[in-house]
C-alpha positions in Angstrom: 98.6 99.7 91.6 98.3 103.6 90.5 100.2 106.3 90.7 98.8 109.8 91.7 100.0 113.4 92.1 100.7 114.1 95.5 98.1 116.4 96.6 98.3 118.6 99.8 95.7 117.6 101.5 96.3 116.9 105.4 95.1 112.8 105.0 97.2 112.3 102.1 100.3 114.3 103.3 100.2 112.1 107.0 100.3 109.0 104.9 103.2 109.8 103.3 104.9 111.4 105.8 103.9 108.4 108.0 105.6 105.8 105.4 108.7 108.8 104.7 109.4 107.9 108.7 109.3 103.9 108.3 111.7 104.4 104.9 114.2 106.8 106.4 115.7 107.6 109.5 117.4 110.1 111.0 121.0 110.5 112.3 120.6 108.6 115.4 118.6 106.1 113.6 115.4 106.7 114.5 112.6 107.5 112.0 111.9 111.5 112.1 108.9 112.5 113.4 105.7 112.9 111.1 105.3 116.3 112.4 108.5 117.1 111.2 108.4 115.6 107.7 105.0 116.7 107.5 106.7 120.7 107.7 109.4 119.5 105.1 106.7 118.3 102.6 104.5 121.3 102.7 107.6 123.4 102.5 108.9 121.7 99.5 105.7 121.7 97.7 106.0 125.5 97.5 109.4 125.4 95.7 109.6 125.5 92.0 109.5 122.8 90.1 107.6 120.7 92.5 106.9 117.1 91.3 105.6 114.5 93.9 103.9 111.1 93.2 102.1 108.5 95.6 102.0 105.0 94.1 98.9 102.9 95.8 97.2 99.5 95.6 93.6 100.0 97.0 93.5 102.5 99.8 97.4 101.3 100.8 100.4 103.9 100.2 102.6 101.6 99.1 105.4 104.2 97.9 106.4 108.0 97.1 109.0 109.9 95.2 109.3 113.7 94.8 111.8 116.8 94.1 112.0 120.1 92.7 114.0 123.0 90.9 118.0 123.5 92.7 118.0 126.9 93.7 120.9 128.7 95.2 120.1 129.9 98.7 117.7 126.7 99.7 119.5 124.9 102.8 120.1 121.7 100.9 121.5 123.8 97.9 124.1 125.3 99.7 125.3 122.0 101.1 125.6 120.1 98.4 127.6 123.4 96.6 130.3 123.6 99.5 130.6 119.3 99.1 131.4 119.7 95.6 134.1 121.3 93.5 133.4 124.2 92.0 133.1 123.2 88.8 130.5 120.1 89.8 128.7 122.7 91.2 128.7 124.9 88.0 127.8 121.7 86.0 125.2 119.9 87.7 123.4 122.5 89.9 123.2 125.4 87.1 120.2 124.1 85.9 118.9 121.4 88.1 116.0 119.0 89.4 116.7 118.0 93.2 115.6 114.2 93.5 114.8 114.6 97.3 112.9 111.2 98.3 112.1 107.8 96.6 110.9 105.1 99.1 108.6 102.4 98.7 107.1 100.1 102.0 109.3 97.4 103.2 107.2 94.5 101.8 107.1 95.8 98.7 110.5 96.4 97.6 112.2 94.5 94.6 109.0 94.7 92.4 109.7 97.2 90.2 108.0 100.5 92.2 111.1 102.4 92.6 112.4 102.2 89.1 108.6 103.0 88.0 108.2 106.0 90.8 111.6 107.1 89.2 111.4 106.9 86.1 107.6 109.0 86.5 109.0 111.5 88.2 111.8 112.4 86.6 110.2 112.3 82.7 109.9 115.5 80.9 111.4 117.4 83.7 112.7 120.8 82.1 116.5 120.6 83.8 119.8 118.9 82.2 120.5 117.7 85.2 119.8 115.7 88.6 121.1 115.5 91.8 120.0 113.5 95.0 121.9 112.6 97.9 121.8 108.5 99.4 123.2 106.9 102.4 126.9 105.5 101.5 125.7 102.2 103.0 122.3 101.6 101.1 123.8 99.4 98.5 120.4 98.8 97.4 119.4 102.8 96.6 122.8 102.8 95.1 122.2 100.1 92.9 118.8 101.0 91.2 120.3 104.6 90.9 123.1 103.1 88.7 120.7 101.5 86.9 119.2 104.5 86.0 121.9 106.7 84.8 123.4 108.2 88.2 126.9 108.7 88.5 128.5 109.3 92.1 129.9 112.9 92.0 130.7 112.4 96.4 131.4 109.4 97.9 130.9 111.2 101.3 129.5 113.9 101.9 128.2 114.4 105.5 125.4 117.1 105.2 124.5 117.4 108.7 128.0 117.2 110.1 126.7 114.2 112.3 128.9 111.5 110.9 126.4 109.5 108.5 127.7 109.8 105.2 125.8 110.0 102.1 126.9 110.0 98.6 126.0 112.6 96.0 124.7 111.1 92.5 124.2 113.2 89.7 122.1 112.7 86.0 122.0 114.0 82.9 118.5 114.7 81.7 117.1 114.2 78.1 116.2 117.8 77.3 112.2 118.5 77.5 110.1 119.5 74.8 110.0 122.7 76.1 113.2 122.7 76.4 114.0 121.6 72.6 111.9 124.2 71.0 113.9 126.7 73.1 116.7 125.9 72.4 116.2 125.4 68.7 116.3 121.9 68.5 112.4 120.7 67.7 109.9 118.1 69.2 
């Protein structure tokens, strides 16, 4: 197993957007297209603050995790300010890294790859916070995110207004060495 930046490349986008659609589906339950994740990633790699990893044994895409910099005025953003308070918003989107998508291939669940694809991603990040969103029912997502840190700060929020509820998890990050220096503190 290795893990890898996840370039743009058209080959190594489609495999992940091909394993993004067996991991997740949509609102009606059915994967969404590759096309359509395949927009979503290249859109997403031109945010700020991109991060993406691909985790592989051999040739085989066996997982993926990636996210980037909170903005106000991207869609996801705004949705995830109107479903919290005010002052959750204040505190955990000020100065944030969105966790968008962790999945690893069926088979290969409960060995580990998650927590590693995770815990790679989010190191050193230069935010004081995280946010991702989760399906309410995936008791398994919930549970490794506990695990880690993440706090629910929604029970259920319904981002699409289609009736699938999520919940809304939030971290506090270990400030980067960047950060530190900036802000006084040392390496």
């Amino acid at each position: 197993m290795h893990l890898e930046r996840m370039a743009g490349d058209t080959e190594g986008l489609h495999t992940v957007a091909t394993l993004y659609a067996a991991v997740f589906s949509g609102p009606d339950g059915r994967p969404d297209s590759v096309v359509e994740i395949l927009g979503r990633l290249r859109r997403h790699m031109g945010y700020p603050g991109f991060r993406g990893l691909v985790l592989r044994e051999g040739a085989d895409t066996i997982g993926f995790a990636y996210g980037y910099t909170s903005l106000p005025g991207q869609f996801y953003r705004t949705k995830l300010e109107r479903a919290l308070r005010p002052d959750q918003a204040e505190t955990w989107l000020s100065d944030c890294f969105e966790l968008v998508a962790l999945g690893v291939r069926a088979g290969d669940r409960r060995h580990g790859y998650g927590r590693a694809l995770h815990d790679v991603l989010l190191d050193g990040v230069p935010a004081k916070t995280s946010v991702l969103t989760t399906e309410a029912s995936n008791t398994a997502a919930r549970s490794l995110y506990a695990r880690r840190g993440w706090e629910i700060l929604c029970p259920d929020f319904d981002p699409m207004g289609h009736g699938e509820l999520f919940v809304i998890m939030g971290r506090r990050l270990p400030l980067s060495r960047e950060k530190r220096a900036t802000a006084g503190h040392g390496p």
